[in-house]
N, C-alpha and C positions, 0 to 999 in steps of 0.2 A: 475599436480604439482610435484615440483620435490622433493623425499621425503627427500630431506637431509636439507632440510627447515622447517619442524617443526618435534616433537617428537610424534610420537603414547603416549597417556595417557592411556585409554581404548578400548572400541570397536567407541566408537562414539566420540570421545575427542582428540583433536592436539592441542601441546602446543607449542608459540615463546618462547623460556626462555627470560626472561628479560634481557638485556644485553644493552652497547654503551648510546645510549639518550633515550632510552626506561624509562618511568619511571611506567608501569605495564607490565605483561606479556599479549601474545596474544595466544587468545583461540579459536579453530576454533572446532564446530560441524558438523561431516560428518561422514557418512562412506569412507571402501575403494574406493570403488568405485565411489564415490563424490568430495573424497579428488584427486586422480589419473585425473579426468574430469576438476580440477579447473586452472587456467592458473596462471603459477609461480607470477604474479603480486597483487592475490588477499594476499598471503602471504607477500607479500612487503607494500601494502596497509595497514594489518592489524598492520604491523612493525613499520609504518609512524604515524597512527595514534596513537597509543600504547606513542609516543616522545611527543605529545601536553601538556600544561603547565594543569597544575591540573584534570587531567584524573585521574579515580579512579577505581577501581573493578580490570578492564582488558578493551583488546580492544575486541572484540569480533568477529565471522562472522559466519553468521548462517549459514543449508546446502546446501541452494539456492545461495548461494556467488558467484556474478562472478565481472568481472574487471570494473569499474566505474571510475566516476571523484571526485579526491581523496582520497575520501573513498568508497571500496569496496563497491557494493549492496550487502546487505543483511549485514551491516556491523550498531554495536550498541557501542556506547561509550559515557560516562557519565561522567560529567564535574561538579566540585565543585565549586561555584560563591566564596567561602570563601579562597579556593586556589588558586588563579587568573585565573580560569576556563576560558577555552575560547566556543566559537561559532564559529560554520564553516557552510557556507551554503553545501560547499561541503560534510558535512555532513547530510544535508534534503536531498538534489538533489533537480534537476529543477521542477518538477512536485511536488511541495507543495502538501502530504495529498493527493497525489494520493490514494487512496484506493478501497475498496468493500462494496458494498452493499446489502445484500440480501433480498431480500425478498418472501414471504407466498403467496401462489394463492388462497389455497382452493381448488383446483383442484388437480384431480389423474388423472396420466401416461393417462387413457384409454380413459377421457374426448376430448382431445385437438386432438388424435392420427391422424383424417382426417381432423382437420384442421391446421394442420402444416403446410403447403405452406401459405394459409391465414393469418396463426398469424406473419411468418418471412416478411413476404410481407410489412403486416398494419407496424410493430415494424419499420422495413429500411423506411418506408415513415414518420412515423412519429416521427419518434427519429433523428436530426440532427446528422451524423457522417464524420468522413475524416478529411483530412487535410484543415484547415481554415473554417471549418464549421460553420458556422452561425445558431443561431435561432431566434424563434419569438419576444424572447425578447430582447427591447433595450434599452439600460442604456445611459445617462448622468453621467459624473463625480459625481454629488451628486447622485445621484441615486446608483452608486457603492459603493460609503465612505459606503451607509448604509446597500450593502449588505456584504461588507469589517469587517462590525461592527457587522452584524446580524446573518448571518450564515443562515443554516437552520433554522433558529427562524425567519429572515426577510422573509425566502421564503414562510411559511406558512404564517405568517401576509397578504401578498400578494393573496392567498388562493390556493397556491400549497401544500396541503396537510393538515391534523390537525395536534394538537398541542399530541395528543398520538402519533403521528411518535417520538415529539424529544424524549419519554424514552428510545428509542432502537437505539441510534446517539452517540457515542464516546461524552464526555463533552458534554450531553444534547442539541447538535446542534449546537453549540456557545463557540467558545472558546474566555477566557474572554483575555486581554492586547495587542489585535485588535489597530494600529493605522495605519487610512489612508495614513494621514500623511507622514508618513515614504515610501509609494506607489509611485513610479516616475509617471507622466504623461505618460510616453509609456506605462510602464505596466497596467495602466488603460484601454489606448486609446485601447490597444490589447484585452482588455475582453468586451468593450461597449456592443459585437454581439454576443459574445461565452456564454453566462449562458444558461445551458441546453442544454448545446450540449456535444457529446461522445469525438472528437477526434480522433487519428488515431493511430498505435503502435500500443503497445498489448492491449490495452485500448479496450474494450467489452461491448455487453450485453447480455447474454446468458440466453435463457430457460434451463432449467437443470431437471433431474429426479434422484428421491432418491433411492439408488440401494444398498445400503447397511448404517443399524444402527450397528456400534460398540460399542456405551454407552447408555441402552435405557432409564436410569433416566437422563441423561442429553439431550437428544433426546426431552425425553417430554416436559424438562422446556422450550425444545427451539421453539418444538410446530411441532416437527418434524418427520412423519412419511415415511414408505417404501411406495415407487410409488408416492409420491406428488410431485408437479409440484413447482419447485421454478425460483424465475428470480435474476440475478446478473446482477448488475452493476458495471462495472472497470473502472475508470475517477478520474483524480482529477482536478486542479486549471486553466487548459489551458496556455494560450499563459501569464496571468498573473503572475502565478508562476514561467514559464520559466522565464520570463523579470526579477522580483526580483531577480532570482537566477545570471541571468548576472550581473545586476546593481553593486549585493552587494560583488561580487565577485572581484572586480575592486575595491570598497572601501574596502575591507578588505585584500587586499593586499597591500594595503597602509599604514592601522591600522598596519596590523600584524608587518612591519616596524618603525612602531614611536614606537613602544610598545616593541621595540628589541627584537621582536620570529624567532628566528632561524628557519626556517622550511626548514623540509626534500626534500619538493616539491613542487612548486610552486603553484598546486590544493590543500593543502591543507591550501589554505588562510583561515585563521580564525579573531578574533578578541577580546579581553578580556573581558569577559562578562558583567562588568563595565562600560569599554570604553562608548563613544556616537555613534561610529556605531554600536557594539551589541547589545546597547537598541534597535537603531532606528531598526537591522536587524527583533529583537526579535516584533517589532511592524508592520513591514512588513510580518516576515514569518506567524503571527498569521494573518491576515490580508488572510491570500495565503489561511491558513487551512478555515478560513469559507470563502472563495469563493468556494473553491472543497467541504464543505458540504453542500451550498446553489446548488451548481451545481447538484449535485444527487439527493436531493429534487426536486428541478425544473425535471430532468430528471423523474425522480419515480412518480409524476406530469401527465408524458406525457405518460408512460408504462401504467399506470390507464384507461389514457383517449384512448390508443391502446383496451387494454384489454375489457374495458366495451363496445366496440363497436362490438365485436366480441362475444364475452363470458359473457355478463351483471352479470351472476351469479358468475364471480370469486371476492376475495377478497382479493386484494391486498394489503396487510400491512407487517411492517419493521420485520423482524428477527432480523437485526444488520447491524449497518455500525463504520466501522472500518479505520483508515487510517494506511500509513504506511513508509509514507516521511517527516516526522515532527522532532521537537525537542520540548520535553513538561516537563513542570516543576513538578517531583516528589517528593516522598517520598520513599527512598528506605534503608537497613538496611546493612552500609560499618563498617565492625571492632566492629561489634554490637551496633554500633551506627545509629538511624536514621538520614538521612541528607540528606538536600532537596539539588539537584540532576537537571543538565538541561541533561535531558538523548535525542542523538540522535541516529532515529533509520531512517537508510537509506534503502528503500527495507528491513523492518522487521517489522513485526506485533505486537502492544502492546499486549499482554498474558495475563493479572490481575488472582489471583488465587479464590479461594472463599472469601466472607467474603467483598467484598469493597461495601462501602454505594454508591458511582459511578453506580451502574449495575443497573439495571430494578430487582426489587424485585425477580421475579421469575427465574431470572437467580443467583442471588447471592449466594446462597447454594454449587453452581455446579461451578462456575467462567464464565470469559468474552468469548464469543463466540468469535473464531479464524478464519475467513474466508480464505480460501484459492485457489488463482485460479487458473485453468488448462488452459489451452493451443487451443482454441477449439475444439481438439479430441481427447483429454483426460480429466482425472476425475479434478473435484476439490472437497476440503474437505470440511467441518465445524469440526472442533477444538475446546476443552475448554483449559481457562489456569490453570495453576497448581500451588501448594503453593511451591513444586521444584523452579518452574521457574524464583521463584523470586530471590534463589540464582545462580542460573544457567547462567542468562543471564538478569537480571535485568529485568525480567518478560517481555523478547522478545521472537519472535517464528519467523519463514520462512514467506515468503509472497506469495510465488508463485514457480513454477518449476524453475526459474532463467537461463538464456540462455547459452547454450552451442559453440553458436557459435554465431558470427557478423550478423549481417543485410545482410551486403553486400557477405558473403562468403552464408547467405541462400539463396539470388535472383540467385547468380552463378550456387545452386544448387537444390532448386526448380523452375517452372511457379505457376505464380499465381491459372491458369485456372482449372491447374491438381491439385494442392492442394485442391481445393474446389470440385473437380468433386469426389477426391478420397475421399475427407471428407461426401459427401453425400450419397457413394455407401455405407458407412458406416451407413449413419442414421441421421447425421446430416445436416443440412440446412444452409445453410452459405448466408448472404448478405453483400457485400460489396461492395464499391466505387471503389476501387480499389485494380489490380491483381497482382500489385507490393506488396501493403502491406499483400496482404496474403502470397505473396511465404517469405518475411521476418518475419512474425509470424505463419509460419510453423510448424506444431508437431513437426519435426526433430531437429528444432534451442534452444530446451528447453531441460534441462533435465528433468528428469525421477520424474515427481510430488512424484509420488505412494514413491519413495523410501527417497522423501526428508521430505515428511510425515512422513513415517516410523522411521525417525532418530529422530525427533521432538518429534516420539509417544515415541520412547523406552526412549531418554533419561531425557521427563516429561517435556520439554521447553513449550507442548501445547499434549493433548491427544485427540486422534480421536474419534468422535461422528457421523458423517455421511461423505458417500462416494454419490457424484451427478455427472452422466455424461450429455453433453451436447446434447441436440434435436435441438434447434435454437441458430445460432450464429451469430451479427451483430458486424460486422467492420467495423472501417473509411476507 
């Protein structure tokens, strides 16, 4: 990025000054060296969104920022319904509630060690993954309204999983102002096949091993020890979330014109949160979030039934799932005021600090576990949020190592073949569908996890509790 585009504030702090249609200033978390890797456009981004009608705090962009559809990934901004707030999808992104899962084996490192070929094997045959993948389950129109309405609440009803998974599920599995309704028939007809299946991109399931504790009283509340065997899930809403995100993008760039918003750029269609396409969007995007957390349920479902087939004595249950493509209606504290807040976080992870009656009891003391994920050959975290973080960044954190480079500029310069050969002389086990989509989610194409964590850790947006590298990795 070029540095005459924002202001050094501190070691980890860049500011837009406000200025022109800006009506907050934009604040971008990075180091130098994160800030110098970002492409001039993520600051442009933050510039455009910073100009939307009743934005409040600042625009934000966390240190995994790179160049997206309207608004930067990694990029968090919150909107007042009282000052003619608006809605952008291009503020969730296409993949609604895309998120992470993690979950508890019960198993140590030395358990699984000789059956690692075995365990990536059963996981690739029995986990749907790839492009257009299909699973066992099949939906009818009604049959989706109710998992549209249920979330992970419908999936156990079904009997993918008990009713203790939903304590440790973002909104208890279900988020509530769900309308089907507001669902186009494509974006249905697109998810009939897909519940419980992975998807393709950087979308994951990875065994993982605990290789270092940085906090060990929030370690324990999380249930987290050195050498335990954990599994991650990265998936959200599928082909349905995409379809919403097209549908409403189209109407709200229509809205954004009867509503006279000047906008800076065409992606960032929005709509006024009043308006009747913002309701309807607001009834569709909730709609997207419990489909991607029915879909990891069903998913976590089928890990179970991998797992006890192989290992009967492991036990599989929820650490935390988390999303991180949403727009969800808070409470947050602008001018010392509380005021409820439609905060969008694109590629950023909700953070909560201690203290929220939201959390699973035994997490509360300590705050909301952070998941965060690697790249298949490198580390990913687990995180807590911080009572900082809520001034900080409106209790957002990083999601992932966030890309350094295109798809297409990785295929040019990795093969699929040799990504995965070089990733197993290393230790890990890679399965995938396809050798195109490993050379475009290559280690190389991400930035540097470790150091995007470390900017989160120092400046209290989210602080480090474990460090997990990957043993098995399954892609679409």
């Amino acid at each position: 990025m070029n540095r005459k585009l924002v202001k050094q504030r501190s070691e980890y702090k860049w500011l837009i000054e406000k200025a022109g249609r800006m009506n907050v200033e934009g604040i971008l978390y990075a180091s130098e060296p994160l800030i110098e890797g970002m492409d001039d456009k993520v600051a442009e981004q933050v510039r455009n969104v910073a100009s939307l009608p009743g934005i409040v705090a600042a625009s934000y962009a966390m240190p995994d920022a790179h160049w997206g559809y309207g608004f930067c990934i990694g990029g968090v901004a919150a909107f007042d319904p009282s000052q003619d707030g608006v809605i952008s999808a291009g503020g969730v992104g296409f993949d609604i509630a895309c998120g992470v899962r993690t979950l508890h084996t019960g198993l140590k490192a030395s358990r699984i060690e000789h059956l690692r070929t075995q365990i990536a094997d059963k996981l690739f045959r029995h986990v749907p993954a790839g492009v257009g993948s299909t699973g066992k389950l099949k939906l009818n129109q009604q049959r989706l309204d109710e998992v549209l309405e249920g979330g992970a609440v419908w999936a156990v009803e079904q009997g993918f999983g008990t009713k203790e998974d939903m304590r440790f599920i973002e909104s208890g599995g279900r988020i509530t102002g769900a309308d089907p309704s507001c669902v186009s028939y494509e974006a249905k007809k697109r998810q009939e096949e897909e519940m419980g299946t992975l998807g393709s991109g950087n979308h994951y399931l990875e065994v993982q091993k605990v290789v270092e504790i940085y906090d060990e009283p929030a370690a324990k509340a999380f249930g987290i020890e050195l050498d335990d065997i954990e599994i991650s899930i990265h998936c959200g809403s599928r082909g349905l979330g995409h379809q919403i995100g097209t549908d409403f993008l189209k109407q709200m760039t229509v809205a954004a014109k009867e509503a006279g918003l000047e906008l800076p750029e065409r992606e960032l269609a929005c709509a006024p949160l009043h308006s009747a396409v913002g309701k309807r969007y607001l009834g569709a995007m909730r709609s997207g979030i419990n489909c991607a957390l029915a879909n990891r349920q069903i998913l976590t479902h089928l890990v179970r039934e991998a797992m006890a087939d192989i290992l009967p004595q492991a036990n599989v249950r929820l650490l935390y799932d988390v999303s991180h493509n949403t727009c969800q209606e808070e409470e947050h504290e602008i001018g010392g005021k509380r005021r409820k807040l439609f905060v969008h976080r694109k590629g950023a992870t909700r953070a909560f600090g201690p203290g929220r009656a939201d959390l699973p009891v035994e997490y509360r003391p300590f705050g909301q576990p952070v998941l965060i994920g690697g790249t298949m050959g490198t580390s990913s975290y687990i995180l807590v949020g911080t009572e900082r973080g809520e001034k900080l960044s409106l209790s957002s954190s990083c999601h992932g190592a966030g890309r350094q480079m295109s798809r297409t500029a990785a295929t040019k310069k990795w093969n699929g073949k040799d990504v995965a050969r070089k990733l197993e002389q290393q230790g890990v086990f890679i399965r995938s569908s396809s050798m195109r989509g490993l050379a475009e989610e290559a280690p190389g194409a991400y930035k540097d996890v470790s150091e995007v964590v470390e900017v989160s850790h120092q400046l209290g947006l989210a602080t480090r509790v474990a460090k997990l590298v990957p043993l098995i990795c399954v892609k679409g």
